[in-house]
N, C-alpha and C positions, 0 to 999 in steps of 0.2 A: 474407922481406923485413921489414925492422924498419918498421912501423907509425909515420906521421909523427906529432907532438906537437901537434893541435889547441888546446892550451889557452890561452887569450888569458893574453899580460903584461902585468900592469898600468905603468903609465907613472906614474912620482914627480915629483913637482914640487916644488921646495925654494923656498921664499920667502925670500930676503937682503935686508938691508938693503941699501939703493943706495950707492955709494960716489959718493965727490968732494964736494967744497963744498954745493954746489945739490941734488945727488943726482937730476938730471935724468938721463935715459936716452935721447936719441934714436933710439936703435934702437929699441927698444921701443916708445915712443910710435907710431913708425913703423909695426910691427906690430899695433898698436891703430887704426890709420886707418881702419877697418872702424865701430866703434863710437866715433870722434871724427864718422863721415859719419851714423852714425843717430840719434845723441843730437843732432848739428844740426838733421837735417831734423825729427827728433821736437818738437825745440823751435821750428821756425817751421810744423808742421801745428796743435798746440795752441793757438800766438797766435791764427791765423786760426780755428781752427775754430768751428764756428757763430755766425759773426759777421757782422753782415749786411749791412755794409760791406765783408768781405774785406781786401783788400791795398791798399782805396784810403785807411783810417787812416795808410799810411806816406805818404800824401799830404797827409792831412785835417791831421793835426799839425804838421809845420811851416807850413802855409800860415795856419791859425788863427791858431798862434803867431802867423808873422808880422805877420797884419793886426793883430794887437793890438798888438805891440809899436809897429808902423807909426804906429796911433793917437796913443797915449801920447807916445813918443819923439820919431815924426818930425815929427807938427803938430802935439802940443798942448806937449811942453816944447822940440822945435825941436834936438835934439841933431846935432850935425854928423855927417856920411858922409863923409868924405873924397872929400864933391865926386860920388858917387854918389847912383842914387836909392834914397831910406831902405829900400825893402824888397828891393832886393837884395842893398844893403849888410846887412840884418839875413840874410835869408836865406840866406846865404852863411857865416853864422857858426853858423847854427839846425841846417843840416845835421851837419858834424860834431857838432855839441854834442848832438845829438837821435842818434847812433850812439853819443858815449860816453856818455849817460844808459842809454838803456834797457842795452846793454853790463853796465854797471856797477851795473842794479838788476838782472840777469837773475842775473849772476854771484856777486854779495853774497850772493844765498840759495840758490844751485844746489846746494851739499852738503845741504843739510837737505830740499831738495824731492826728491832722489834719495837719501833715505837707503834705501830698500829696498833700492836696488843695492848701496851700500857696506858693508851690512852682510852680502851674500851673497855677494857674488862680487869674486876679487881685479883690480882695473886699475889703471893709476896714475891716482890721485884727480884729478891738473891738469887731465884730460883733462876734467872736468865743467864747473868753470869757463872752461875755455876752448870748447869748441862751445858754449857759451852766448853768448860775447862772438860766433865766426863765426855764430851765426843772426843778431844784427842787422844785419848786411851784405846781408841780404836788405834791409830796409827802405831801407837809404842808400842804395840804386844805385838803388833806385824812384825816391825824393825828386831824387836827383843830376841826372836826367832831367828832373823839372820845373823845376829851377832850370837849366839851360840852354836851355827854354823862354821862361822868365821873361826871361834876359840877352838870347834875340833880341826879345821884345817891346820892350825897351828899350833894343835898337839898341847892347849892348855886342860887341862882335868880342874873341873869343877868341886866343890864340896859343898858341905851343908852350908855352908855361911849363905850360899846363893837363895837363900828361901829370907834373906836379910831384904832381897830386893822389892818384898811385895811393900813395908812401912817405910821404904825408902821411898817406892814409888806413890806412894799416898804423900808422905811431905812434900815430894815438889809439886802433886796434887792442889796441896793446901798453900803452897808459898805463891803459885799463880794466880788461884782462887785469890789468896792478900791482897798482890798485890793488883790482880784484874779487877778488884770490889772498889779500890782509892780512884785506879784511872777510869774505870765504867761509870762511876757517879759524877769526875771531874768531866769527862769527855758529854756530857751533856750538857753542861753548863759553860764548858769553852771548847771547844772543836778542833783546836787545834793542840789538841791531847794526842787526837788520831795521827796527825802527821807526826808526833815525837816521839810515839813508842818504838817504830821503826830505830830510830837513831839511837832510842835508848837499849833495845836489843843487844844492838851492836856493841855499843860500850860495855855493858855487863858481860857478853859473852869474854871478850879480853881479860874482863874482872873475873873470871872461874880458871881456874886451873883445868882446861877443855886439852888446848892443843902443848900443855907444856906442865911440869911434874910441880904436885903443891910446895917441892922442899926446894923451889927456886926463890920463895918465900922467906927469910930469914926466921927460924923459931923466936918464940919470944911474945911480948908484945904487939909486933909487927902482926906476927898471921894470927893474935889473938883478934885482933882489930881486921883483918882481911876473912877472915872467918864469920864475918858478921853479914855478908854474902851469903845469903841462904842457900845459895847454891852450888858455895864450896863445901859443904858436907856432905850435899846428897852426891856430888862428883865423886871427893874420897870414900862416903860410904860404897856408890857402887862399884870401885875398883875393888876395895877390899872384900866386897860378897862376892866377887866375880874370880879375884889371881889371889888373893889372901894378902899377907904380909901382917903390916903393925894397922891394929884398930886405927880410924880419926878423932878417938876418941872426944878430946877437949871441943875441937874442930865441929866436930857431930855436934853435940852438945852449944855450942854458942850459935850453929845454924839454926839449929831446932826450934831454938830460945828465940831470936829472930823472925823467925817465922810466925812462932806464938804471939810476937808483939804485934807482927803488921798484919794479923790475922785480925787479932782483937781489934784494934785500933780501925782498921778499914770496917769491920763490920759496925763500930759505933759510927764510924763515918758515913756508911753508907744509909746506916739509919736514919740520920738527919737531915742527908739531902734526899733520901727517896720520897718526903711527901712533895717534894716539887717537880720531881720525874713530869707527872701525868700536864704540867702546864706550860714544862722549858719544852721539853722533847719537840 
């Protein structure tokens, strides 16, 4: 009797370049969802960890914010709300805006803080900046919660539009993802990407109708071209899922469009510096 052939085969693995435009691979990705779910939760055990507030900072911050901006804004310089009261109205714009912050400082430097991984072991690189942008989703749903606390203190009644907030809160999802994919590739190859995104926060946060009403905007051309701000639609979207009024429509629509650009765009981008990730980092 011929003797079976115990000897283990080794298994090859050939690494290709990705094809198509983008060079994105959903299957793949797909097959990575293992390690898109640990590098999330990896990244919201670290924020918390040894902190002695815990998970009530995703509270402490917007409310802070709020009362300050409330201050300033709503009784000392008197800025309109569109007939709301000023810290809902702020509030309401501080959520999202406080998901695509942190989002987009977590993501800007996610290559270079996991460069051990990238230089050992092969996956696709997206996957870093993006379970970066899914941990702050932990934070919004906390906050989300207090600001519908806050609308029944103040006696506003919700409607169905409020189920408008789940594709609201995936665009600014993906406008972080955009625009964390352009600065996470560039922050590797010049470093002082990281010290500017702070400064750039700041500036765009002024750029969003956050602590002050979109129709201090002149219609027109003007907020056609200030609407190009991805993140003056998901603002007007979530006031108008949240108190009603008039759609953002156009508004909506030109963020959206925006978004879809520096989605694409950054993902071709990314494509092309990610084979040098694994020799700059």
């Amino acid at each position: 009797m011929a003797e079976a052939d115990l000897t283990p085969t080794a298994q090859i693995v050939t690494l290709k370049p990705t094809k198509g435009w983008l060079g994105i691979d959903l299957k793949e990705l797909w097959s990575y969802r293992e390690l898109i779910y640990f590098l999330t939760w990896r990244d919201i055990k670290v924020r918390y960890k040894q902190a002695v507030l815990g998970v009530a900072w995703s509270v402490l911050q917007p409310v802070l914010t709020t009362a300050i901006t409330t201050l300033v804004f709503g009784v000392l310089l008197k800025v309109k709300s569109d007939g709301l009261p000023y810290p809902v109205f702020a509030l309401s714009a501080l959520l999202p805006w406080h998901l695509f912050q942190l989002s987009l400082q977590k993501s800007s430097v996610s290559l270079v803080g996991n460069s051990n991984l990238i230089t050992k072991v092969y996956f696709p690189r997206v996957i870093i900046p993006f379970s970066s942008v899914l941990a702050a989703l932990v934070d919004f749903a906390i906050s989300l919660v207090m600001l519908f606390i806050s609308m029944a203190i103040y006696r506003i009644p919700l409607s169905w539009n409020v189920f408008w907030i789940l594709p609201l809160t995936l665009l600014t999802v993906l406008a972080a993802l955009a625009v964390g994919l352009w600065l996470s590739a560039l922050n590797v190859q010049y470093r002082d990407v990281q010290q500017m995104v702070p400064f750039l926060i700041q500036i765009w946060m002024y750029a969003t109708p956050i602590v002050y009403p979109i129709t201090t905007i002149p219609e027109g051309t003007l907020r056609y071209i200030y609407s190009l701000n991805p993140m003056v639609g998901v603002v007007q979207g979530f006031r108008w899922a949240l108190f009603g009024g008039s759609p953002p429509d156009m508004t909506l629509l030109i963020s959206s469009l925006a978004v879809l650009l520096l989605l694409v765009s950054g993902l071709f981008f990314f494509r092309r510096m990610e084979k040098t990730f694994a020799d700059v980092v």
